[in-house]
ZAVOPA-484547 format. One line per 3 residues: number of its first residue (from 1); their letters; for each residue x negated, y, z negated of N, C-alpha, C. Coordinates in steps of 0.2 Angstrom, whole numbers, plus 2048, in hexadecimal, padded with zeros to 3 digits. Layout:
! ZAVOPA-484547
NUM) a) X:Y:Z:X:Y:Z:X:Y:Z | ...
END
This chain:
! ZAVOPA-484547
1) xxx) 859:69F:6EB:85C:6A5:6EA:862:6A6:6EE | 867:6A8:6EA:86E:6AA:6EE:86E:6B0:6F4 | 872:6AF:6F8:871:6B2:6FD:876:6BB:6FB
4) xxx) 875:6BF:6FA:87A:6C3:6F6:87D:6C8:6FD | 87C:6C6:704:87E:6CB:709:884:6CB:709 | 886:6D0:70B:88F:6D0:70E:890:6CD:712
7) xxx) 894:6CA:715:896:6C4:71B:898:6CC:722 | 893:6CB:728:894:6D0:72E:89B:6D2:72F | 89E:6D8:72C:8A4:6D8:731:8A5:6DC:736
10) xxx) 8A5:6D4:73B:8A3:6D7:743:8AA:6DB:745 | 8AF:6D9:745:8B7:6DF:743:8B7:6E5:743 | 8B2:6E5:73E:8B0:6ED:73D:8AB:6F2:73F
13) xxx) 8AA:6ED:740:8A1:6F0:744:8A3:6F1:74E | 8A8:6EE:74E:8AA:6EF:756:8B0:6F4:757 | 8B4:6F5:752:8B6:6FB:750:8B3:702:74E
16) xxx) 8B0:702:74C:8AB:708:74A:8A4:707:751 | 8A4:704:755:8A1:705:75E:8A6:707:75E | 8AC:706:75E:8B3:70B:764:8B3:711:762
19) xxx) 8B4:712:75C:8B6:718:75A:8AE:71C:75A | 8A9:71B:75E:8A3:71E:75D:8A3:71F:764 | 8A7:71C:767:8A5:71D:771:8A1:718:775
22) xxx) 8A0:715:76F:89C:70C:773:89F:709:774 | 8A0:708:77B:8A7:704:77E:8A2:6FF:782 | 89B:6FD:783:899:6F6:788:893:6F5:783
25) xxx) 891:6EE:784:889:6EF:781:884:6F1:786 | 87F:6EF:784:877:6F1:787:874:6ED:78B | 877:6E6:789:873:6E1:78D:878:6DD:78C
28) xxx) 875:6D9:791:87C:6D1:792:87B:6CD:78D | 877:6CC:789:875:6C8:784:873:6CC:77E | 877:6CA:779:874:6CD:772:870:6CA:770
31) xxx) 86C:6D1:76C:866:6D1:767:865:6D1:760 | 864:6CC:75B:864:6CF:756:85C:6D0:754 | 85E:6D5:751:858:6DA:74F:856:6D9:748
34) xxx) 85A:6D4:743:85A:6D3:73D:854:6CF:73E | 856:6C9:743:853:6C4:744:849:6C8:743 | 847:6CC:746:843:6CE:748:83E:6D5:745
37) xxx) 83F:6D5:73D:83F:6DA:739:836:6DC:73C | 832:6D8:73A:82A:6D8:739:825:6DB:740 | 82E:6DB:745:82A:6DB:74E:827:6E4:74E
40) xxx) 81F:6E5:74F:81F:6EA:751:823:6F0:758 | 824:6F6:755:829:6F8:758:825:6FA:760 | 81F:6FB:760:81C:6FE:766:81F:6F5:76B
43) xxx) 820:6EF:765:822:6EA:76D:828:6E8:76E | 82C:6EA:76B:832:6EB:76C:834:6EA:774 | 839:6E5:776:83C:6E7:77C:840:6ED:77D
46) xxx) 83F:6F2:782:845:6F6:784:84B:6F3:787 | 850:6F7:786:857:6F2:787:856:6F7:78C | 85A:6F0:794:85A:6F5:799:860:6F8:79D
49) xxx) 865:6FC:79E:86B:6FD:79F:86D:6F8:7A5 | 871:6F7:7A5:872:6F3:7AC:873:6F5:7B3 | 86F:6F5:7BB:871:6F9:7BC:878:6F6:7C1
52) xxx) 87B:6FC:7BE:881:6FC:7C3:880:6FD:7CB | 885:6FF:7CE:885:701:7D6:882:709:7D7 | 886:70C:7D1:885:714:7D3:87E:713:7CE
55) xxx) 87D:711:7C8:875:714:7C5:86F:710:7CB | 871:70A:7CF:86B:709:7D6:86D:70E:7D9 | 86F:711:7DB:870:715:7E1:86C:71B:7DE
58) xxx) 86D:71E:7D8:867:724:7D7:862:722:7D5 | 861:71D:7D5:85A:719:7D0:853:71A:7DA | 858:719:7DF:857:719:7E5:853:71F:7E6
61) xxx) 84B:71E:7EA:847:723:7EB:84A:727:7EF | 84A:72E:7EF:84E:733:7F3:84B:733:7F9 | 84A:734:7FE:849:736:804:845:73C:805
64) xxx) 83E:73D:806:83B:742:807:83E:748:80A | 841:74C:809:841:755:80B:83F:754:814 | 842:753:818:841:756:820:83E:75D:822
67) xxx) 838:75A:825:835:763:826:837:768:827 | 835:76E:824:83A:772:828:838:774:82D | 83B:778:832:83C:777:83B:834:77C:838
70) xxx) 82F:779:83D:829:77F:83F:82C:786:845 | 82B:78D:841:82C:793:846:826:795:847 | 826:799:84D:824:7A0:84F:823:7A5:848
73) xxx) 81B:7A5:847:81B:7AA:843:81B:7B1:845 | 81D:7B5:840:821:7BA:842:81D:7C1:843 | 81E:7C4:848:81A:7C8:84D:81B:7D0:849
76) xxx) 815:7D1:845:815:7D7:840:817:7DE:845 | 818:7E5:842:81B:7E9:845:815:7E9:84C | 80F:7EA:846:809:7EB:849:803:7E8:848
79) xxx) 7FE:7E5:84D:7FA:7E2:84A:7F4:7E5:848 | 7EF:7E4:844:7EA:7E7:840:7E6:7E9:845 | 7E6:7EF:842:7E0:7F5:849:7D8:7F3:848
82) xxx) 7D8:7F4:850:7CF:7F2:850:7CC:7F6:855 | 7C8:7F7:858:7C3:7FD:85A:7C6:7FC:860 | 7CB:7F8:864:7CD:7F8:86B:7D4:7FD:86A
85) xxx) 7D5:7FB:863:7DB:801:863:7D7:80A:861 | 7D0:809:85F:7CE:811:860:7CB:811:865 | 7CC:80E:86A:7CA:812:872:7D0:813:874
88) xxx) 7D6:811:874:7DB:812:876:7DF:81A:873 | 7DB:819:86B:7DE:822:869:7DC:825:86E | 7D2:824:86F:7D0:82B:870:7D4:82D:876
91) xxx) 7D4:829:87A:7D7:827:881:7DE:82C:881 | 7E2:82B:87B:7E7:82F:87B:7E8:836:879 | 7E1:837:874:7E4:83E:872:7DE:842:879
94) xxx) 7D8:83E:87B:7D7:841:880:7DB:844:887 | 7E2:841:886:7E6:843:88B:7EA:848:888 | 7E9:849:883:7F1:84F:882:7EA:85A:882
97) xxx) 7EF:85B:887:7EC:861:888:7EF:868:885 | 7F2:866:880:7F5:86A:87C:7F8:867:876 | 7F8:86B:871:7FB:868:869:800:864:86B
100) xxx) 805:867:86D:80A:863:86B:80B:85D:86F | 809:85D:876:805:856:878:804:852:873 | 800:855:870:7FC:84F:86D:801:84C:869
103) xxx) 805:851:864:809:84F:85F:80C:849:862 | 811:84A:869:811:844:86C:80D:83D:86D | 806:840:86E:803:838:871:802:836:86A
106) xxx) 800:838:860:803:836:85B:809:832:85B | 80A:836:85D:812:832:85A:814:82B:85E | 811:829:864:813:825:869:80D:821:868
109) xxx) 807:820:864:803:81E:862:803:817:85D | 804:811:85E:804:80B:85A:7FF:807:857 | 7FA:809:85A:7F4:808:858:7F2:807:850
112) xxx) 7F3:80A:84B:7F3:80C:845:7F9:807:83F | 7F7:805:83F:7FD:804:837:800:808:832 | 7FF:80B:832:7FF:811:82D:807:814:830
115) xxx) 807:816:835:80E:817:838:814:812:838 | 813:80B:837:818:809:833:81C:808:82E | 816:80A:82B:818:80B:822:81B:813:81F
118) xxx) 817:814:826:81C:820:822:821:820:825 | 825:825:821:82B:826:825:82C:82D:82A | 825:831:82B:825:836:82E:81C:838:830
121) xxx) 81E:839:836:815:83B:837:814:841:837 | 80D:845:832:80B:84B:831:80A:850:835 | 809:84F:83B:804:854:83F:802:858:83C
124) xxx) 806:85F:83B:803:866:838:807:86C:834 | 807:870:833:80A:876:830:806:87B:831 | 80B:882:833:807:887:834:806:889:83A
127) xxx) 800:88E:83B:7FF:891:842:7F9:88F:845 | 7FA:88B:84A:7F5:889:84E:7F2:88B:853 | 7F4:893:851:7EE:896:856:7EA:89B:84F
130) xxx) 7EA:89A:849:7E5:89A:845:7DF:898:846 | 7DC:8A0:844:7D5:8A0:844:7D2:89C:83C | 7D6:897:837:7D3:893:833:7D7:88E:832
133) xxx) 7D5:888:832:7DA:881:832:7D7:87D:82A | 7DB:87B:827:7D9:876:820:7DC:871:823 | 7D8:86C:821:7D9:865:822:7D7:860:81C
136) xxx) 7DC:85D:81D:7DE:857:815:7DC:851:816 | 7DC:84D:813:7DC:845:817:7E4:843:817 | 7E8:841:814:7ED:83C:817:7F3:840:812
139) xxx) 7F8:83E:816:801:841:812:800:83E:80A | 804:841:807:808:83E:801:80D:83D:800 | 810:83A:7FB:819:839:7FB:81C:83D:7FD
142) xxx) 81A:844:7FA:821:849:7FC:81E:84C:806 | 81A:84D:806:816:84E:80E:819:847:813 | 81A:841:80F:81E:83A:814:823:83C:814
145) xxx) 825:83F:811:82D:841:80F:82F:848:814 | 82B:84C:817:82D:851:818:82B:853:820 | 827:84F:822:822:84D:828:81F:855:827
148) xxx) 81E:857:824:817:85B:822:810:85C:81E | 80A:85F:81F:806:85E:81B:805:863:816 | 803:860:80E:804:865:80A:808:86A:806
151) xxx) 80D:863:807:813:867:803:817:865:7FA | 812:861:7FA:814:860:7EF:811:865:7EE | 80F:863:7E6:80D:865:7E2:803:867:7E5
154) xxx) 802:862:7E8:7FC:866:7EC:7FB:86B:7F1 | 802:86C:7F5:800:86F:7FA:805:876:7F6 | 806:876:7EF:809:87C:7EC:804:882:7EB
157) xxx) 7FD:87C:7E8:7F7:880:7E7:7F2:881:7EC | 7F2:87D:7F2:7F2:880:7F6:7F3:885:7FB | 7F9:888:7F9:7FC:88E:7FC:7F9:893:7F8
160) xxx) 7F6:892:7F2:7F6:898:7EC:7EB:89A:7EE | 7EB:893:7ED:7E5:894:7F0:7E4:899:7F8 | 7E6:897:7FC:7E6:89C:804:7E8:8A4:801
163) xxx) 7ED:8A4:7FD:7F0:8AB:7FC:7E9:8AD:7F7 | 7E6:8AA:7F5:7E1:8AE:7EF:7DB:8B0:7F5 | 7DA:8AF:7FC:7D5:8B2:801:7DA:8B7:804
166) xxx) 7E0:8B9:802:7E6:8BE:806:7E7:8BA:80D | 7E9:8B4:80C:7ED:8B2:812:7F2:8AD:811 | 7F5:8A9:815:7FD:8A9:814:7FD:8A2:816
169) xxx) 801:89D:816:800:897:817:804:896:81F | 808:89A:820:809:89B:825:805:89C:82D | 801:8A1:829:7F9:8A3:82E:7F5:8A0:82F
172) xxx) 7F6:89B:82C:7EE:896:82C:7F1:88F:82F | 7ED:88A:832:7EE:884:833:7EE:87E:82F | 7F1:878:82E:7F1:873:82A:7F2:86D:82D
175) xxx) 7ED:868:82C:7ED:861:82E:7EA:85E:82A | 7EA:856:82C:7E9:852:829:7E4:84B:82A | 7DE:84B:82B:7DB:845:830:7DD:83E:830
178) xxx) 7E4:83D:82B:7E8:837:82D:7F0:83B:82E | 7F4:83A:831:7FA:83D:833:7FE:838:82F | 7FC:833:82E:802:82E:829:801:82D:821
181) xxx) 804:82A:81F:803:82A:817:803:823:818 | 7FD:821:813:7FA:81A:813:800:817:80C | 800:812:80E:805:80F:807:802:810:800
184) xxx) 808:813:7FC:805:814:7F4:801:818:7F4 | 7FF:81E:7F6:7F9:821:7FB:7F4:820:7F6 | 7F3:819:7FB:7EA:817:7FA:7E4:81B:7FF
187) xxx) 7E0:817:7FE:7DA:81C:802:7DA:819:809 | 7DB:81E:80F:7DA:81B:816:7D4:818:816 | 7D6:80F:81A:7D0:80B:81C:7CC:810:821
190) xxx) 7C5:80E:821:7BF:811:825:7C3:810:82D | 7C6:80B:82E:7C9:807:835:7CE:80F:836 | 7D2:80C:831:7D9:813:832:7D7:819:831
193) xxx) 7D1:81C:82F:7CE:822:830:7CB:822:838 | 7C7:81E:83A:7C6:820:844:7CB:81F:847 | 7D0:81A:845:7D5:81A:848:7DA:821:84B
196) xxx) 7D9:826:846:7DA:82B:845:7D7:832:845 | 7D1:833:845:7CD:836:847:7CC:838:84E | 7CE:835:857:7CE:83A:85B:7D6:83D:85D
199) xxx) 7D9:83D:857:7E0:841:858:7DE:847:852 | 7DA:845:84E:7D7:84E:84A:7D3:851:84D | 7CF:84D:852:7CA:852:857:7CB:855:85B
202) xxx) 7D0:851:85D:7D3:855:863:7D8:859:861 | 7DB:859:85C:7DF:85E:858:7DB:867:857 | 7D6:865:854:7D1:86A:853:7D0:86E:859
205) xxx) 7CD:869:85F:7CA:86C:863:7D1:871:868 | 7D6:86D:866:7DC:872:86A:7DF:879:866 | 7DE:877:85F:7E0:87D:85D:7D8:883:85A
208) xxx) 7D4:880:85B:7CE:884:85B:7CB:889:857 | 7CC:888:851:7CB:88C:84A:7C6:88E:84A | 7C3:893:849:7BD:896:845:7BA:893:842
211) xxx) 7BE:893:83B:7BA:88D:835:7C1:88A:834 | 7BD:883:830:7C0:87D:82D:7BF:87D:827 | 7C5:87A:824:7C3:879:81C:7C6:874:81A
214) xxx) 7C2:86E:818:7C0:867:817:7C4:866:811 | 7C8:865:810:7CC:863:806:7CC:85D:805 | 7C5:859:802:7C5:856:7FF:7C0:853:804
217) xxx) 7BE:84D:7FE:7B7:849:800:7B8:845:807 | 7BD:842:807:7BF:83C:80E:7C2:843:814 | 7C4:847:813:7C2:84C:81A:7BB:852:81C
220) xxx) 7BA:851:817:7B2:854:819:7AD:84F:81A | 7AD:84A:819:7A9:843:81C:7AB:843:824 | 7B3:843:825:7B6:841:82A:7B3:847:82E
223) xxx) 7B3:84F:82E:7B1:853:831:7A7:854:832 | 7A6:853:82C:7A0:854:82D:798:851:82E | 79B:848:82E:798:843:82E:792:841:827
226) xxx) 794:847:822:790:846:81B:793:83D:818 | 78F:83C:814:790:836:80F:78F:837:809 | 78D:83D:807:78F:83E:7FF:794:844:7FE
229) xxx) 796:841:7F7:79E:840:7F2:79F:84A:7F3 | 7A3:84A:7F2:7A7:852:7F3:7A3:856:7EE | 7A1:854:7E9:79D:859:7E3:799:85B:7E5
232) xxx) 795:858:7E9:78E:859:7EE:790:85C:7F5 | 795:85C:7F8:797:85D:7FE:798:865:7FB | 79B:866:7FB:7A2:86C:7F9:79D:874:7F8
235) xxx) 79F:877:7FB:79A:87E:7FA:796:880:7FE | 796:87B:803:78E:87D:807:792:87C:810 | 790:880:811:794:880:81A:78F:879:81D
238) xxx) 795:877:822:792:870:827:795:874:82C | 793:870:833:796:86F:838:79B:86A:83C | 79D:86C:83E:7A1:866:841:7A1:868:84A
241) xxx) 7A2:861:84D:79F:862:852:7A3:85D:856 | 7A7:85F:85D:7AE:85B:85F:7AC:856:864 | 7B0:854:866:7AB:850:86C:7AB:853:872
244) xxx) 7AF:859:874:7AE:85F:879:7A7:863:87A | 7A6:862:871:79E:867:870:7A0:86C:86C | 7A6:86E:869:7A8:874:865:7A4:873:861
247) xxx) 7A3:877:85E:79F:879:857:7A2:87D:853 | 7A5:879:84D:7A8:87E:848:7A7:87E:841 | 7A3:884:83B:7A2:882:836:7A8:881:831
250) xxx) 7A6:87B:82C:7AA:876:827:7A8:879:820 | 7AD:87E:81E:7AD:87C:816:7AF:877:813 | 7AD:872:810:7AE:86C:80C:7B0:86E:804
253) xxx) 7B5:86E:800:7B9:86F:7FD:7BB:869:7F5 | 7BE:86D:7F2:7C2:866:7ED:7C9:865:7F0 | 7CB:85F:7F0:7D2:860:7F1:7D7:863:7EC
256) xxx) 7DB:866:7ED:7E0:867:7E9:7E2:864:7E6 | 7E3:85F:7E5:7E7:858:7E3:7E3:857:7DD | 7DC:858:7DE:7D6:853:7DA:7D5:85C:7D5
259) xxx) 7D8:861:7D8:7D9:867:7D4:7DC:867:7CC | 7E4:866:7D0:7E8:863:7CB:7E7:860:7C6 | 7E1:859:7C6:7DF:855:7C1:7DB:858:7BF
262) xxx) 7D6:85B:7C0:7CF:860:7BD:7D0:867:7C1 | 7D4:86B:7BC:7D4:871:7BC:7CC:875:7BB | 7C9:872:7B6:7C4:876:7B7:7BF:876:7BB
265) xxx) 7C1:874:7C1:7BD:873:7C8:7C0:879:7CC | 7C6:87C:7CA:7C8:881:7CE:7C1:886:7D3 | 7BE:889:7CA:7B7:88E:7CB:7B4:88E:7D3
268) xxx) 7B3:887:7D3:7B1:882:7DA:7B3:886:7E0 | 7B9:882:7DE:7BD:883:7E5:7BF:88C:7E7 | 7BF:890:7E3:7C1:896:7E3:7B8:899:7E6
271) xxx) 7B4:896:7E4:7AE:89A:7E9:7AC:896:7EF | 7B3:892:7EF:7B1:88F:7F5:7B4:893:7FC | 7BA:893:7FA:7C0:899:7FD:7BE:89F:7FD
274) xxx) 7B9:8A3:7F9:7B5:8A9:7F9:7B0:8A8:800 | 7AC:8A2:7FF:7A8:8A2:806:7AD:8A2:80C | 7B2:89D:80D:7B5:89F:812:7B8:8A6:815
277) xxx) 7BB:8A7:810:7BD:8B0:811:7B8:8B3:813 | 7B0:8B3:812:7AB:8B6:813:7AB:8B4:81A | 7A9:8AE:81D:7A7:8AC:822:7AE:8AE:827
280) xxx) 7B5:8AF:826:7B7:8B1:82B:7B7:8B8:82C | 7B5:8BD:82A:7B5:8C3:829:7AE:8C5:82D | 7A9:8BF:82D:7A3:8C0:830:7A3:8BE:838
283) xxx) 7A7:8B7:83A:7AA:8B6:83D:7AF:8BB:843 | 7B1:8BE:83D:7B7:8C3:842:7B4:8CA:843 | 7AE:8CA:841:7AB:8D1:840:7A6:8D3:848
END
């Protein structure tokens, strides 16, 4: 049979490599691949580039990364509180012999974490020589913000509530049995509640109230030594009792905040505040 191909023209075909940007071949030795039509392609040889001086140089295994220099790790503002730092409160609030002492030995107190992260400590509002004190658990955004307690939106109905016994927010005392705002205001750890708790007793015991009034579940616990939820707490007088010996009755309360969310818990709270009005009237009588 005649051969019917066209004669290769190599002329052409190495012009049309130029004009296509193929300026070297692939290997030192050409392949013809006609020769080899029936080779499966998985055994094909790979053509290998040649390697030049700069393709060995990066073909070259890199050099492992040098360690980095070992530090000193790095010494927190504060380290996490432990029961040697609540000997050291009580130690501290036991020395201040007057409020605003104490505010001081607070304020100079780094025992606590919680004062890192506020940007103002609470102490109190109002008149601390009141014959009734409320007491909260911990600041909120706008109370971090103002180094006050009870000044949002809770401490608005707060005021409305005291004015419904005809008294004034002014006349009555306001604290907190944590002075700091926890981050996010989450719930004070157990730890950061003792941490805290002999600068509210000895707050108490210096300003020396008649009655107390617990707002909310985690200050009536803290006051009263109860373990059940504020629904069951709330309405029934407790004692609190300092570590002086003072004995002073604890109405335990809804907070205001938790108001806000379940108004219809008001009813509650308003004959909660009617006991208290009664009990200082009997008190003062």
């Amino acid at each position: 049979m005649a051969d019917n191909r066209e004669p290769l023209d190599i002329e052409g075909l190495l012009r049309f490599y130029a004009e296509a940007g193929i300026d070297m071949p692939l290997s030192e030795t050409p392949i013809d691949r006609f020769a080899e039509p029936q080779r499966p392609a998985s055994s094909q040889p790979t053509a290998q580039m040649p390697n030049s001086p700069e393709r060995a140089r990066q073909q070259q295994p890199r050099p492992a990364p040098a360690p980095a220099p070992t530090s000193k790790p790095v010494q927190a503002a504060a380290d996490l509180p432990d029961t040697a730092q609540i000997a050291l409160a009580r130690e501290a609030a036991a020395q201040a012999s007057t409020l605003e002492e104490l505010r001081e030995k607070l304020a100079a107190f780094d025992g606590c974490n919680l004062k890192f992260t506020a940007k103002n400590l609470c102490f109190a509002d109002g008149d601390p020589s009141s014959d009734i004190m409320f007491i909260g658990q911990a600041p909120g955004r706008d109370e971090d913000m103002e180094g006050l307690p009870f000044v949002g939106k809770s401490g608005q109905l707060l005021n409305r509530m005291i004015e419904s016994i005809d008294l004034k927010r002014e006349s009555v005392y306001i604290a907190n049995t944590i002075p700091w705002r926890p981050p996010g205001n989450r719930t004070p750890t157990p730890l950061e509640t003792e941490l805290c708790r002999p600068f509210i007793e000895r707050q108490i015991e210096l300003a020396s109230p008649k009655v107390l009034v617990a707002l909310g579940g985690p200050a009536g616990k803290a006051l009263t030594g109860a373990t059940e939820g504020i629904l069951r707490l709330r309405g029934n007088w407790k004692i609190h009792r300092t570590p002086n010996g003072l004995e002073i009755p604890v109405m335990p309360t809804l907070h205001p905040a938790y108001l806000l969310r379940t108004p219809a818990q008001k009813r509650f709270a308003w004959r909660d505040f009617l006991a208290v009005k009664l009990k200082l009237a009997e008190l003062m009588s």
